[in-house]
C-alpha positions as CSV (number, residue, x, y, z in Angstrom):
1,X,117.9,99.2,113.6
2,X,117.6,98.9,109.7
3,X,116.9,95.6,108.1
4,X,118.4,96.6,104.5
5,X,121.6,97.4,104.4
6,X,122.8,99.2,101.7
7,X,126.1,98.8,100.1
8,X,128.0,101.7,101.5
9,X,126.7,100.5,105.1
10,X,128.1,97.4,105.3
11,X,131.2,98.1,107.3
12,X,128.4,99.6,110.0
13,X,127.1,96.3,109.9
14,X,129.6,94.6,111.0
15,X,130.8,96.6,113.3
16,X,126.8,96.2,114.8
17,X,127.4,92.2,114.9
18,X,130.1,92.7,117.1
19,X,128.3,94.9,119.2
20,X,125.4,92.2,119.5
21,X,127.5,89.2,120.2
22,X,129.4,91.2,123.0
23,X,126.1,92.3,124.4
24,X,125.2,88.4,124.3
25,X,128.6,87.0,125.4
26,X,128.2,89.7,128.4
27,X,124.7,88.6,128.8
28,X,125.5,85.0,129.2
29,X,128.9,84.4,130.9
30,X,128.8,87.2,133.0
31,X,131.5,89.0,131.9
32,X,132.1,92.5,132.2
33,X,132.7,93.9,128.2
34,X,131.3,97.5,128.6
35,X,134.5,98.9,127.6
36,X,135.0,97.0,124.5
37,X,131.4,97.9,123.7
38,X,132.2,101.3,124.3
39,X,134.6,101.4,122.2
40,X,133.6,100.1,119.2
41,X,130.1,101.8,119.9
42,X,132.6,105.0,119.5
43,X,134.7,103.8,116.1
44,X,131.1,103.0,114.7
45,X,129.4,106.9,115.6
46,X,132.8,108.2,113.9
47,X,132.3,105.8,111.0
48,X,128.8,106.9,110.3
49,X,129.0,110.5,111.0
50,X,132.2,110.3,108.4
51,X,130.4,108.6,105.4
52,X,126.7,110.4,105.9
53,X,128.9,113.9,105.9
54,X,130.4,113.1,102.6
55,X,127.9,110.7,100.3
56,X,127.9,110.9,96.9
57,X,124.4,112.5,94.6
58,X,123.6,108.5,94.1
59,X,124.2,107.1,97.8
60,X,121.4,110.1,98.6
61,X,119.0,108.9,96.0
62,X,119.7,105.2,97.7
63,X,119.1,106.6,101.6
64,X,116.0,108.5,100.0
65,X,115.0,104.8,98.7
66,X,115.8,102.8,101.6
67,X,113.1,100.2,102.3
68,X,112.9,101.3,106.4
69,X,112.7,105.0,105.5
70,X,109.7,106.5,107.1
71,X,107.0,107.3,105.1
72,X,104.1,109.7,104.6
73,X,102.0,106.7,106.7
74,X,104.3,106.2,109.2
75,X,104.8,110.1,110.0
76,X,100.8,110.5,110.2
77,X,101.0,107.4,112.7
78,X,104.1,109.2,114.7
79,X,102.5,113.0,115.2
80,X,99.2,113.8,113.3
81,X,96.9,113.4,116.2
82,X,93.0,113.1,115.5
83,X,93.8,111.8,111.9
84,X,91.1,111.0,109.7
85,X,91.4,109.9,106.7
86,X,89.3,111.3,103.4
87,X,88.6,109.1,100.3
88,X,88.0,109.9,96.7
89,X,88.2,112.6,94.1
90,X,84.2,112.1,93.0
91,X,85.1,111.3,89.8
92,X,86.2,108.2,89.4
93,X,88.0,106.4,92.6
94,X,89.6,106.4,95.4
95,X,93.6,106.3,94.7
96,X,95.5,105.1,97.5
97,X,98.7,106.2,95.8
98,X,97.9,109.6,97.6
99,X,96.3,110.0,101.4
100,X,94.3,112.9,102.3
101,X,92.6,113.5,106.1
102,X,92.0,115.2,108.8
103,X,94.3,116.2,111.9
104,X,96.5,118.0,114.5
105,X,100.3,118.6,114.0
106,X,102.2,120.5,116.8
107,X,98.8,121.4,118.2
108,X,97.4,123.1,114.9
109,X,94.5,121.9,112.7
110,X,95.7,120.6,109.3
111,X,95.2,119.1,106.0
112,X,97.3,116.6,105.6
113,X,97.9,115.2,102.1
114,X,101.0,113.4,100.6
115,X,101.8,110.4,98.7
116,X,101.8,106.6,100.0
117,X,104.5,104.3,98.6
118,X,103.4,101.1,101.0
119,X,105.1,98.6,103.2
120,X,104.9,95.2,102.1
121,X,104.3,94.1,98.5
122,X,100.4,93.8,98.8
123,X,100.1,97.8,99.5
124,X,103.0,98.8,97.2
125,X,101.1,97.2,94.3
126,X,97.9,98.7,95.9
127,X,99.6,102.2,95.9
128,X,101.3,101.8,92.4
129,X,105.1,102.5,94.4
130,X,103.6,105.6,95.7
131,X,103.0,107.0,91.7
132,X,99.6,108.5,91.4
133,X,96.9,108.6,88.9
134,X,94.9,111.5,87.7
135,X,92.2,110.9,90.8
136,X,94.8,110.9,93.1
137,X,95.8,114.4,92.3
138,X,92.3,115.7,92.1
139,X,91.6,113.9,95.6
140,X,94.3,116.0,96.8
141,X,93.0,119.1,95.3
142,X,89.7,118.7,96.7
143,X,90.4,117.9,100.0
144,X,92.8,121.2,99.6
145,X,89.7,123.0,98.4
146,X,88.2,122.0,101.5
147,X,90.8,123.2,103.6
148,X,91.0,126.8,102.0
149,X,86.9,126.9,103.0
150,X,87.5,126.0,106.9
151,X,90.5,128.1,107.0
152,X,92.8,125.1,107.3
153,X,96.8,124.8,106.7
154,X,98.2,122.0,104.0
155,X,101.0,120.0,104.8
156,X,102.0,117.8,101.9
157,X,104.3,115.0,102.6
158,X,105.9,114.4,99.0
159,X,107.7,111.1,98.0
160,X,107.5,109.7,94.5
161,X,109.5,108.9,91.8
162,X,106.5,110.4,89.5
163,X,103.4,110.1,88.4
164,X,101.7,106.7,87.1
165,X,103.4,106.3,83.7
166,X,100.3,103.9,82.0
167,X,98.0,104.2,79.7
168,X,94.8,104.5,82.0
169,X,96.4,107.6,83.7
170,X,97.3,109.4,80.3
171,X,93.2,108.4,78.9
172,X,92.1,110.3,82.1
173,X,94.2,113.5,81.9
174,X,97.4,113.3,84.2
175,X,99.0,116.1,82.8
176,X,95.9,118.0,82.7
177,X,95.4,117.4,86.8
178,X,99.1,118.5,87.5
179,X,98.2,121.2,85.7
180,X,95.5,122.3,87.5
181,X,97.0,121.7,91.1
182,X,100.1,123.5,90.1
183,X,97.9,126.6,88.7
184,X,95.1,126.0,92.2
185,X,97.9,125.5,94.8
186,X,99.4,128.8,93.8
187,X,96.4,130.3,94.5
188,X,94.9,128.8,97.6
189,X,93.9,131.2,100.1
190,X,95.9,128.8,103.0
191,X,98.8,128.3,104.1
192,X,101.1,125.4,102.4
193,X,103.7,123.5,104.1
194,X,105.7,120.8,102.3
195,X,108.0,118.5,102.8
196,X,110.2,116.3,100.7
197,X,110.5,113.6,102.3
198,X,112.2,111.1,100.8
199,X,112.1,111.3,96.7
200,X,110.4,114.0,95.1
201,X,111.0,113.6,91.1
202,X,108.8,114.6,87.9
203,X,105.6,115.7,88.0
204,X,104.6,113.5,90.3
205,X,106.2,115.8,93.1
206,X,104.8,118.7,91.6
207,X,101.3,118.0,91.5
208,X,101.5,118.5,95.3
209,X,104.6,120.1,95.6
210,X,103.2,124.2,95.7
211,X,104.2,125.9,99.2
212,X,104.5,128.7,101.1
213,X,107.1,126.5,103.0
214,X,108.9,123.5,101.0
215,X,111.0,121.8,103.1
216,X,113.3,118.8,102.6
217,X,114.8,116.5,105.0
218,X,118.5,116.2,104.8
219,X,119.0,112.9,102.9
220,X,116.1,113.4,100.4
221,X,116.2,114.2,96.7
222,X,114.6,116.0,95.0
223,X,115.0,116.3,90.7
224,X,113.3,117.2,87.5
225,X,113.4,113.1,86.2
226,X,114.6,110.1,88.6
227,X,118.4,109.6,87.8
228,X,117.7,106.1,86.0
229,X,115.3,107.9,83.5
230,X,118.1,110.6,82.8
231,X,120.1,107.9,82.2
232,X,118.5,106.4,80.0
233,X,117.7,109.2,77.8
234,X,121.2,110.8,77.7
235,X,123.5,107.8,77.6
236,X,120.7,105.0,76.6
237,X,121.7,103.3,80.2
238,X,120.4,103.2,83.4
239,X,123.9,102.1,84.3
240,X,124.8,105.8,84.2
241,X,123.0,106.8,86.9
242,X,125.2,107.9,89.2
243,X,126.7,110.0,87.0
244,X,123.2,111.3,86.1
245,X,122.4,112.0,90.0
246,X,125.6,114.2,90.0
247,X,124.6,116.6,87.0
248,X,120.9,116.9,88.3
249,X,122.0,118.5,91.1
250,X,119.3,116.8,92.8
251,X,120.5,117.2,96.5
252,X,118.9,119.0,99.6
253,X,121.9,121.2,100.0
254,X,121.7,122.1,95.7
255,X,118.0,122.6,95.6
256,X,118.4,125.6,99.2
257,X,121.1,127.4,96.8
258,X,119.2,127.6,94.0
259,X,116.1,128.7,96.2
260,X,113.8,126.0,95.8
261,X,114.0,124.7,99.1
262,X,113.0,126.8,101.9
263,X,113.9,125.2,104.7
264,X,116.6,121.4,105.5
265,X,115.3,118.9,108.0
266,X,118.3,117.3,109.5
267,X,118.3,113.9,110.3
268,X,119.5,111.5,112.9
269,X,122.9,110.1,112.5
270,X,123.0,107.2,109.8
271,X,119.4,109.0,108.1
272,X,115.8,108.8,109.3
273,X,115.6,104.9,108.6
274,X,118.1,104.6,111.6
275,X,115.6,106.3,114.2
276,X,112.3,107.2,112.6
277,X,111.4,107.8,116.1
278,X,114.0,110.7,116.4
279,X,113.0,111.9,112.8
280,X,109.5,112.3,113.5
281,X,109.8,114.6,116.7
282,X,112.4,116.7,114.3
283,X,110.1,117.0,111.9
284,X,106.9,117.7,113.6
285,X,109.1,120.6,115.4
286,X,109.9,122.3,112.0
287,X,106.7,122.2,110.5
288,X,104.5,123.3,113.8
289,X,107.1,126.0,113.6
290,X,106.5,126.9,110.1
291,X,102.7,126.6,110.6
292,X,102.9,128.7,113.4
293,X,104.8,131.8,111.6
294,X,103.0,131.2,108.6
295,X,99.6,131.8,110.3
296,X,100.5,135.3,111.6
297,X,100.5,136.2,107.8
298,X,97.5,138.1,105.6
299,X,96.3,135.9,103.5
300,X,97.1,138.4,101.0
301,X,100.6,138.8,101.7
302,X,100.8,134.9,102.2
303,X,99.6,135.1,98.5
304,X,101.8,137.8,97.5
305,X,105.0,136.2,98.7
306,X,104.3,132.8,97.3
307,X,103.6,134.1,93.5
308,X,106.9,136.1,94.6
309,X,109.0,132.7,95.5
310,X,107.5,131.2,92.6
311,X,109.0,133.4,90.2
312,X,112.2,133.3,91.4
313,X,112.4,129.5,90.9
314,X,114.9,129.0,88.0
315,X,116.3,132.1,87.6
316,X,119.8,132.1,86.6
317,X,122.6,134.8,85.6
318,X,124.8,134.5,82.7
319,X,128.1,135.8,81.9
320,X,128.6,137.8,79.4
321,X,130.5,136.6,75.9
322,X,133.3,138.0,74.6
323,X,132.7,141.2,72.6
């Protein structure tokens, strides 16, 4: 059960404090109240299924938020057996914004790399909110290196709202070690799985966002700028926001039209921070299957197909003008 509620989920919290003092009323006196659980168990299911079927651009980019959302960390914890973690770029430091290792997913042999937002406030400070400097990136990329040499498969868990926006990280080349991820991923003689997991925005996402496979879970985002940075530069506002997360187009059900997304992960009823538990056996399925058809590739058609997907990203058709 989720210990933030957002806005919209209110009503479902009340509905849950009924349940609870039921439960403990039937607990206590005795009482047989099964029925009224039952039903109200069944007005709340309806209530969710209702509201998560038809949420605005901006309630997405708030589920994608949501403090109890799984992250990278807690998915390695759920299903990547063996897991062993890998530090460093072995340039300048280890940047825990990103996390890199070893390990078995649906009974394969990965690389597992992705971006680490924290728990409490102790690792999100540690982690800079999941936004990673230039060493984080080149961590990534070597430990991808390293993968394409033992014949290993990637899986990138992406969720950030961008790369690290300060001065340190601009003195030691971000854009430059985007750069170079974007240009090495697309060549990596691997397999590449990745998943959007929660928010995938900027340049941040790119840096390991390359795949054979991009997947995004159901309630993710995914967008060229957070909405609150859009905002900001088109109405001068972060109050705008909302409006912002409408014209991005930033959901997982926009980004599969226009071909970016491969593949949607759906999630439990009320989202993945409802029943991680659930989540992670649905994800571990879809990406062991993925792996799994992936692998029976050529590593030159693998190649082949993925500068081919790549180039259709962004196409567009328009109509003709009059005359």
């Amino acid at each position: 059960m989720a210990r933030v509620c957002l806005e919209f989920e209110k009503p479902f919290a009340k509905l849950e404090d009924q349940i609870r003092e039921l439960e403990e009323r039937q607990r206590t006196s005795g009482v047989d109240l099964s029925a009224e659980v039952r039903d109200i168990r069944k007005n709340l299911t309806a209530m969710i299924r209702k509201k998560y079927g038809a949420l605005e651009p901006w309630e997405i980019v708030q589920v994608a938020r949501h403090p109890d959302r799984p992250q990278t960390t807690d998915y390695i914890e759920a299903f990547v057996k063996d897991f062993k973690e890998l530090h460093g770029d072995r340039l300048f430091r280890d940047d825990r914004a990103v996390i890199c290792g070893l390990g078995r997913i649906a009974g394969e042999r990965v690389m597992v790399v992705g971006h680490r937002k924290g728990h409490d406030t102790r690792e999100k400070v540690e982690c800079f909110f999941g936004c990673a400097h230039p060493e984080g990136y080149r961590k990534a990329m070597r430990c991808m290196r390293m993968a394409e040499k033992f014949g290993l498969p990637v899986v990138a868990f992406i969720d950030t709202q961008g790369a690290y926006p300060g001065i340190g990280a601009e003195e030691r080349g971000i854009a430059e070690s985007i750069a170079v991820n974007l240009r090495e991923m697309s060549l990596l003689r691997t397999p590449i799985v990745g998943t959007i997991i929660g928010e995938g925005a900027s340049g941040g996402y790119l840096g390991i966002g390359v795949a054979d496979r991009l997947l995004m879970l159901e309630f993710a985002y995914c967008s060229v700028i957070t909405p609150e940075g859009c905002a900001a530069i088109l109405w001068r506002t972060a109050e705008k926001a909302p409006d912002a997360a409408k014209a991005l187009r930033l959901t997982a059900a926009d980004l599969k039209g226009f071909g970016v997304v491969d593949d949607i992960v759906p999630e439990p009823l009320g989202a993945a921070h409802r029943n991680p538990r659930e989540m992670a056996v649905t994800l571990e399925r879809r990406i062991g299957r993925h792996l799994r058809e992936l692998k029976q590739a050529p590593l030159d058609d693998l190649l082949a197909r993925r500068y081919e997907k790549l180039r259709r990203v962004g196409v567009t058709a328009e109509a003709a003008g009059p005359g």
